[in-house]
C-alpha positions as CSV (number, residue, x, y, z in Angstrom):
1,X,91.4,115.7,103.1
2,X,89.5,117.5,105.7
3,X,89.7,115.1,108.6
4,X,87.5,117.8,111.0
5,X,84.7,117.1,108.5
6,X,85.2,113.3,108.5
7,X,84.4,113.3,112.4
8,X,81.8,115.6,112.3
9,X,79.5,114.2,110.1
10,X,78.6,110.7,109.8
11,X,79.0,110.9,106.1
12,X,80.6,113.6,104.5
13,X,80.0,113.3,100.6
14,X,82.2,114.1,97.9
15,X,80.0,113.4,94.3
16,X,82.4,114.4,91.3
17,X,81.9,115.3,87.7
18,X,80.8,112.5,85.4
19,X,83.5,110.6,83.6
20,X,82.9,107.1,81.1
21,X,82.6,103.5,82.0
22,X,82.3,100.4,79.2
23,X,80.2,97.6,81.0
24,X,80.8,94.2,79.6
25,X,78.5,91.4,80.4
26,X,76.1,91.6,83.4
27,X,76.6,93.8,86.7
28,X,77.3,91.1,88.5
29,X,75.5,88.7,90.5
30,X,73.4,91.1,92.5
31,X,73.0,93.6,89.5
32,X,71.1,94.4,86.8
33,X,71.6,93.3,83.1
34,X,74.0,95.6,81.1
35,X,72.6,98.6,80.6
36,X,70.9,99.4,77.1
37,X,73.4,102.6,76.8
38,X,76.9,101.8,78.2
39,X,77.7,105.2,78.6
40,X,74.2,106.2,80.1
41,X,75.3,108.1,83.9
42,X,76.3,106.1,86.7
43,X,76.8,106.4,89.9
44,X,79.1,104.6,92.2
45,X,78.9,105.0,95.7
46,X,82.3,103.8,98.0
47,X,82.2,104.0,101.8
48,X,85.3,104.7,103.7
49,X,86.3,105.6,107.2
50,X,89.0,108.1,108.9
51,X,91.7,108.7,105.6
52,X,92.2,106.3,102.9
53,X,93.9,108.9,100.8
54,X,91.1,109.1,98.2
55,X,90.9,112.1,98.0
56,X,88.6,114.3,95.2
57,X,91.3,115.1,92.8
58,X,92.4,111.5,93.3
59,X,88.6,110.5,91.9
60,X,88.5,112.4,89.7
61,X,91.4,111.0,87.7
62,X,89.0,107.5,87.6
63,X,86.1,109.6,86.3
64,X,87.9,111.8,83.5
65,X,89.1,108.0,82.5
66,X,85.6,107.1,82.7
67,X,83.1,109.9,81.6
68,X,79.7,108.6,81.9
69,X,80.6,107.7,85.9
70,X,79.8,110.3,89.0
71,X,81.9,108.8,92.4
72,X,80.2,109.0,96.0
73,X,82.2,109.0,98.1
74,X,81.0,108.8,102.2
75,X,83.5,108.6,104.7
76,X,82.6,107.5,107.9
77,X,83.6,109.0,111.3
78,X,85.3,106.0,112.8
79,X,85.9,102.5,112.1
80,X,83.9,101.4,114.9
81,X,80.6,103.7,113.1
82,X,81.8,102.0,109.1
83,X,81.8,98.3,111.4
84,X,77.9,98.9,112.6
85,X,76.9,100.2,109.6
86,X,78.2,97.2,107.8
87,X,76.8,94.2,109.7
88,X,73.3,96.2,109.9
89,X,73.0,96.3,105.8
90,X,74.7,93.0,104.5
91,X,73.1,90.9,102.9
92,X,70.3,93.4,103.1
93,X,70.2,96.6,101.5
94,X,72.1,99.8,101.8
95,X,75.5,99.3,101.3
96,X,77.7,101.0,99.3
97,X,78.8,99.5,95.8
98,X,82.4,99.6,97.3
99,X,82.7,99.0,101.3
100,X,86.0,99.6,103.1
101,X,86.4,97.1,106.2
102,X,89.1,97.2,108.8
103,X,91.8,94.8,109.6
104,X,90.7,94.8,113.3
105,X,87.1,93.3,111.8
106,X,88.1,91.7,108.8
107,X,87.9,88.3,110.0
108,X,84.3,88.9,111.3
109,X,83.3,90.0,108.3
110,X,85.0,86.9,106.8
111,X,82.7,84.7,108.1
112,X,79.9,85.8,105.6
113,X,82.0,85.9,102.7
114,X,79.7,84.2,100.3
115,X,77.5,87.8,100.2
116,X,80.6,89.3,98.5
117,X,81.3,89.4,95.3
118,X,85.0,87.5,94.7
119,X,87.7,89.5,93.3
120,X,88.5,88.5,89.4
121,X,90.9,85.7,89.2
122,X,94.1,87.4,87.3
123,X,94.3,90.2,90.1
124,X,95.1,87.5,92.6
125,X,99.0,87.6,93.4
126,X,98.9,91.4,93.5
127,X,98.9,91.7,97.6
128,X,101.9,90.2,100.0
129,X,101.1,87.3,100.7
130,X,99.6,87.5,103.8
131,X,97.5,90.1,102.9
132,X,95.9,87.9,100.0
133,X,95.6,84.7,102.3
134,X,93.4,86.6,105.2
135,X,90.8,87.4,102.1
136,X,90.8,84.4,101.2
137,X,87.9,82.7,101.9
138,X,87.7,78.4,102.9
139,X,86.7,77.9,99.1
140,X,89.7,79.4,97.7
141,X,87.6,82.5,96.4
142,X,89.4,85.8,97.1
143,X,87.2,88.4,98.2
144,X,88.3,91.6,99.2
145,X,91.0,93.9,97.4
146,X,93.5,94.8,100.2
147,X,94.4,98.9,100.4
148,X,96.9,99.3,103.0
149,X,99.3,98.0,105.7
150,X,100.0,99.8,109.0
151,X,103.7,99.3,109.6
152,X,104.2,101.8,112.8
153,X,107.1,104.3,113.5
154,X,107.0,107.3,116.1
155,X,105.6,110.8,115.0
156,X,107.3,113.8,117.4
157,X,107.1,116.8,118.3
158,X,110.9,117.8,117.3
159,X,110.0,121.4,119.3
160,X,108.6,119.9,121.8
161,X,111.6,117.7,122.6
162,X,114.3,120.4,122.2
163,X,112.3,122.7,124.5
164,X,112.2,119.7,127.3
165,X,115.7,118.8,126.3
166,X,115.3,116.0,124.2
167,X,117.3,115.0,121.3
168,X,115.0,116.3,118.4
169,X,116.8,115.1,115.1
170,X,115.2,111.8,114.2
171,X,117.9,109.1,114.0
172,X,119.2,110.6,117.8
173,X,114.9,110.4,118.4
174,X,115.0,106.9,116.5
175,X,117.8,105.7,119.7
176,X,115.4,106.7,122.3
177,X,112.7,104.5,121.5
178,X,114.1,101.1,121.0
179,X,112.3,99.2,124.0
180,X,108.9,99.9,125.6
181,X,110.8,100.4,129.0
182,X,112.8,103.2,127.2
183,X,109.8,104.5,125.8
184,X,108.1,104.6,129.1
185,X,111.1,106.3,130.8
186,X,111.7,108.9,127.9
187,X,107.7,109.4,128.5
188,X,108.0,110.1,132.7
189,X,111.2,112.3,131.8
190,X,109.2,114.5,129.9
191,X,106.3,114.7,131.9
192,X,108.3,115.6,134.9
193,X,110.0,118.4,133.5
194,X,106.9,120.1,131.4
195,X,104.2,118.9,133.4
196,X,102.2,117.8,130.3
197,X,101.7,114.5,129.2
198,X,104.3,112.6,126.6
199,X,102.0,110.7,124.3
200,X,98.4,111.0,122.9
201,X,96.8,107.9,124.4
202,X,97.4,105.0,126.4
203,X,95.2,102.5,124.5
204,X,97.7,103.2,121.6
205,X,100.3,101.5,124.0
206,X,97.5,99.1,124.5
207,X,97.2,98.4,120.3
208,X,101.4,98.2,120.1
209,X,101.9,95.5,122.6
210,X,99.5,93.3,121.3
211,X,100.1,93.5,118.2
212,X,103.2,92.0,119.1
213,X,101.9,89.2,120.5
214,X,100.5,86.2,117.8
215,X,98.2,84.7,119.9
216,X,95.6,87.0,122.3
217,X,92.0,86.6,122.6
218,X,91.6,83.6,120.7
219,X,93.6,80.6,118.8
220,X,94.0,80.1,115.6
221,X,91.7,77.2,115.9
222,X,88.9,79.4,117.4
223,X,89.4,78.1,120.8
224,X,89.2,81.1,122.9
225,X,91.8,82.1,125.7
226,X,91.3,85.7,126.4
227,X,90.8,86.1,130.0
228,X,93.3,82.9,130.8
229,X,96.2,84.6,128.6
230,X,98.7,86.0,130.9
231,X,100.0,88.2,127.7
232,X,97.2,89.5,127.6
233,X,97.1,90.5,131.4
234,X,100.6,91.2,131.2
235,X,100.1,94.1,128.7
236,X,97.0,95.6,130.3
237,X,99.0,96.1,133.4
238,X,101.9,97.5,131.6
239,X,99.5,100.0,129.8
240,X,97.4,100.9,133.5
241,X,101.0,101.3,135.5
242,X,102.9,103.0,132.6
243,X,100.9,104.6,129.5
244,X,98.2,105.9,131.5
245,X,100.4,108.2,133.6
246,X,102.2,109.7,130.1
247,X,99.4,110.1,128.1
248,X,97.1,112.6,127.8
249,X,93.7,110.8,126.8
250,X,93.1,107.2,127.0
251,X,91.7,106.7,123.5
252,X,92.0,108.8,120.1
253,X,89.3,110.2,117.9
254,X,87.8,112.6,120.0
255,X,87.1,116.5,119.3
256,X,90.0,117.3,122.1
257,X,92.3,114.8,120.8
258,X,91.9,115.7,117.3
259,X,92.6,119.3,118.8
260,X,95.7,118.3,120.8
261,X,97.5,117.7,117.9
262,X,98.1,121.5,116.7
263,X,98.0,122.9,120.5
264,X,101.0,121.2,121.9
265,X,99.3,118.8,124.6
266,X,101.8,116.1,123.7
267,X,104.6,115.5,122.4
268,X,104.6,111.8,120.7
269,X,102.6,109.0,119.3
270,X,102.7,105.7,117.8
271,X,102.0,106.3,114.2
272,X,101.3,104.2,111.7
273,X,101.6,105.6,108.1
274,X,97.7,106.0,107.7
275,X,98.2,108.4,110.7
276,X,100.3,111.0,109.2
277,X,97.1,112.4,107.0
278,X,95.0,113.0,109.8
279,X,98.0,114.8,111.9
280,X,98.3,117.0,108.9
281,X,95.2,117.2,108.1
282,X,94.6,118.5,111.6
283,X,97.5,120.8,112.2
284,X,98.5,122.1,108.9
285,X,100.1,124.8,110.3
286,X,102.6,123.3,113.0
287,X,105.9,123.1,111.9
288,X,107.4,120.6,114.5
289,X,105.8,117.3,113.3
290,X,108.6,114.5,112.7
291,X,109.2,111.2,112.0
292,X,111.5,108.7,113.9
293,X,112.3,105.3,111.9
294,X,111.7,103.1,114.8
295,X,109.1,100.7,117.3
296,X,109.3,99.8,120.4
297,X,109.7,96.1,120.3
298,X,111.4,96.4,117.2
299,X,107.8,96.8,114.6
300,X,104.5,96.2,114.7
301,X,101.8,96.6,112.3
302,X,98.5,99.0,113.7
303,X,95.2,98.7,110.8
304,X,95.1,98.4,107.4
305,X,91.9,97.5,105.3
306,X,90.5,96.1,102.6
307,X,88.0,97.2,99.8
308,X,84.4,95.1,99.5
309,X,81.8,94.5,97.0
310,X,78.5,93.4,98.4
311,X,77.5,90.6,95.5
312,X,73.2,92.0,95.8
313,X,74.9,95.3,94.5
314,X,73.2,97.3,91.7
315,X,76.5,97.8,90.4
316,X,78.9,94.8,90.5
317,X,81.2,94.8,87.8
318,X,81.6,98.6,87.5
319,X,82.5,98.3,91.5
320,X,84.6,95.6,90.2
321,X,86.3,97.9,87.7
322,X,86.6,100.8,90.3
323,X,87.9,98.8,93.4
324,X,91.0,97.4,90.7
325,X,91.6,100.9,90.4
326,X,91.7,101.9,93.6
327,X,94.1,99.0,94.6
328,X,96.5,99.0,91.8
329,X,100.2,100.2,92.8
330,X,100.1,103.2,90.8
331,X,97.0,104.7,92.6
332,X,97.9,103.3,96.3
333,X,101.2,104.8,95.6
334,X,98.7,108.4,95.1
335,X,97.1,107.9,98.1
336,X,100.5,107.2,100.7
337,X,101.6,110.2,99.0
338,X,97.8,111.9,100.2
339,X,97.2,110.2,103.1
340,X,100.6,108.3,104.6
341,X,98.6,104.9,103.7
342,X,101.1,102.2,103.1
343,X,100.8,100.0,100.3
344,X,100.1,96.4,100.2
345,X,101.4,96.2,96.8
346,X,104.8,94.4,96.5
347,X,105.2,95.8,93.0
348,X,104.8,99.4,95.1
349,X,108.0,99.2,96.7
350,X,109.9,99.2,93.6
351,X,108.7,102.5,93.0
352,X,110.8,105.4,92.9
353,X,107.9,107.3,93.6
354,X,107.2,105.8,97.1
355,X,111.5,104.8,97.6
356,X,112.0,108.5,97.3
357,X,108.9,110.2,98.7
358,X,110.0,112.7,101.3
359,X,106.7,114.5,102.9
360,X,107.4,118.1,103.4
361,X,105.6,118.1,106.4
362,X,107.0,116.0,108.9
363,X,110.6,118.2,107.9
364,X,110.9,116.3,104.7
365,X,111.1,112.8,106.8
366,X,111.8,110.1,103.9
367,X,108.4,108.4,105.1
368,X,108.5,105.7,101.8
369,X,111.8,104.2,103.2
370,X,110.8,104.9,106.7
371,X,107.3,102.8,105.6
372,X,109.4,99.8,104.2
373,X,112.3,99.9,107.1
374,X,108.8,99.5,109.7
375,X,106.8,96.5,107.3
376,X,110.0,95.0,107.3
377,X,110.5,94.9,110.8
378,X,107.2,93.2,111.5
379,X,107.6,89.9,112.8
380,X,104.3,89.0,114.4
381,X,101.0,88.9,112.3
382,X,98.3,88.3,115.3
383,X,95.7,85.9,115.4
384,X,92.5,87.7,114.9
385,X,89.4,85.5,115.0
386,X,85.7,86.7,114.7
387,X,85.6,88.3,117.8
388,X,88.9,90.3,118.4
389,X,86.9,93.7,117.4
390,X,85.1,92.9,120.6
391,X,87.1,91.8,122.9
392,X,89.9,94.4,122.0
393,X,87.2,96.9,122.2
394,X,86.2,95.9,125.7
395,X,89.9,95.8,126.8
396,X,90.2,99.3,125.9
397,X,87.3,100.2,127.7
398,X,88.8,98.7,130.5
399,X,91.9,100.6,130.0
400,X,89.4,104.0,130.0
401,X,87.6,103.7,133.1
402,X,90.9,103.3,135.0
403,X,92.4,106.3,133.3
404,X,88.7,108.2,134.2
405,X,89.1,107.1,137.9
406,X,85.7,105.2,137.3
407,X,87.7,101.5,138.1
408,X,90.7,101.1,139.5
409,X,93.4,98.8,137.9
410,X,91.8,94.8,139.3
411,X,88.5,96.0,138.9
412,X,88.5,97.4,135.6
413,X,90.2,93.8,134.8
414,X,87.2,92.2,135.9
415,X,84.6,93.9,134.6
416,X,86.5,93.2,131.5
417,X,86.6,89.1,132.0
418,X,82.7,89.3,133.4
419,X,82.1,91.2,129.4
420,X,83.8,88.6,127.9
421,X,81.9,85.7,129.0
422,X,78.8,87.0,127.4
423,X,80.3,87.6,124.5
């Protein structure tokens, strides 16, 4: 998958040959009436962000299984642009027949459930547990299929590190990381003796810690408690006085970050499996890229999504028939292989194929054990009520203008509480 092209463009599409889909019944509640011809053409339109693994030879396998059916397929360039996209159109028009929708805004999004269409009852009891419950809306309908999980470990540059005089084999790399604090110091070592910065970002750091932490911006009753937590404080100053210093940007996704990763600006980053498909993706050619089986803190999940079908859809029970596809452990299984994306799929982690998947190019790093070492080493699942997105959003912010010299630490902190209030 060309990640350059997904940041570039808005939407970059990807329509593939026509393949053969059997409607039953109507399309679904939005739909039209089953079509006169079930094997007249049609096209299904899914909208994704950043990697999901899907790629066109992946597609294409649904279509040649399904010849009357053409697959557009528009990526997004962040999940920030996929999230405004997606409250602007539903329950309108415009959507795609299949949205993807992040964990970070899932529980937004949850909050109009009843304009998506629910997933078929016998699928239920396919996701862990937790997974299932979040999409799981107050009547008991399930609504969303979940895609992935984003159990982190550390990607390295094992060059890097030997050239500063780091250990560079990943169990020694695995030692180093075992506490923030060690992180941090490993992170100043290096800075001091290359004069380049350790990791990619500091609002990484920021996404770690509190995702480590159940209860943030808000309780699980709703009640919010975001500028009163002292967690909350307590990591942004850890982030200000000890990422910030390390890191080369203070957020990810731009051209120069994107760049970075092939030039040999830094050296490390918190990486969740989704992440390992845009560091190839972006610097196919650099043969230092490893993988250490360890967290900070001991684990911590970072993103995974879900698959939606807006219920006014033209085409709900072929989404229907599509998104079952795309979430079955045999093709998420195809798309950690494409993309690093973790399954969700208990059955998944069975699988020889994902047990003994090495990827070739993080130096043949067993990333299926090192994927269900990390989800097993999650202990925390936050609390993420309806406004996390933006309040995580406008901490990071926060964390930016102090690492552009535009705030200093206390008051970037309260610009940040004086946001939140109108929130």
């Amino acid at each position: 998958m060309n990640t350059r092209a997904i940041r570039r463009g808005a939407a970059a599409v990807s329509a593939l040959a026509i393949g053969g889909l059997v409607l039953a019944g109507c399309s679904g509640s939005g739909g039209d009436a089953e079509p006169a011809d079930p094997d007249a053409p049609l096209e299904l339109t899914i909208s994704t962000f950043n990697d999901f693994g899907y790629t066109d030879e992946l597609l294409q396998e649904y279509t040649d299984e399904h010849p009357n059916v053409t697959i557009v397929h528009n990526k997004a360039a962040t999940s920030n642009d996929a999230r405004a996209n997606f409250f602007q159109k539903l329950g309108n028009t415009g959507l795609a027949d299949i949205e993807a929708v992040e964990v970070d805004w899932f529980t937004e999004m949850m909050q109009y459930a009843d304009l998506l269409e629910p997933v078929p009852d016998d699928l239920e009891g396919r996701w862990l547990d937790w997974k299932e419950a979040a999409a799981t809306d107050a009547d008991g309908n399930l609504v969303a299929y979940g895609t992935d999980i984003g159990p982190q470990a550390v990607c390295y540059r094992s060059d890097l590190f030997a050239e500063a005089g780091l250990p560079s084999d990943r169990e020694e790399v695995a030692g180093l990381f075992t506490t923030w604090d060690d992180l941090f110091a490993v992170g100043q070592e290096y800075v001091d003796t290359t004069g380049k910065p350790f990791l990619d970002s500091a609002n990484t750091v920021l996404q770690g810690l509190m995702n480590q932490i159940e209860v943030t911006y808000e309780e699980a009753d709703g009640t919010i408690v975001a500028t009163e937590n002292p967690d909350v404080r307590e990591v942004y100053d850890t982030v200000v006085e000890n990422a910030i210093p390390i890191s080369a940007y203070a957020g990810q996704w731009s051209d120069d970050w994107y760049a970075s990763m092939a030039n040999g600006e830094f050296a490390a980053m918190l990486c969740p499996g989704w992440m390992h498909g845009v560091i190839s993706g972006e610097a196919p050619d650099v043969a230092g890229w490893d993988i250490a089986d360890v967290f900070p803190g001991g684990g911590g999940n970072w993103g995974g999504s879900y698959l939606v079908i807006p219920a006014n859809g033209a085409n709900v029970a072929a989404a229907q028939e599509l998104a079952d596809w795309l979430t079955s452990s045999d093709t998420q299984i195809k798309a950690f292989v494409n993309a690093g994306t973790f399954p969700s799929q208990p059955e998944a982690y069975d699988s020889t194929d994902l047990t003994g998947f090495v990827n070739p190019y993080f130096n043949d790093a067993p990333t299926g054990e090192i994927g269900i070492e990390r989800a097993e080493a999650v202990t925390v699942s936050p609390v993420k009520g309806p406004k996390y997105f933006q309040f995580h959003d406008a901490l990071q912010n926060a964390v930016t203008r102090v690492f552009d010299g535009i705030e200093d630490e206390e008051t970037s902190w309260q610009t940040w509480v004086t946001e939140v209030s109108a929130f």
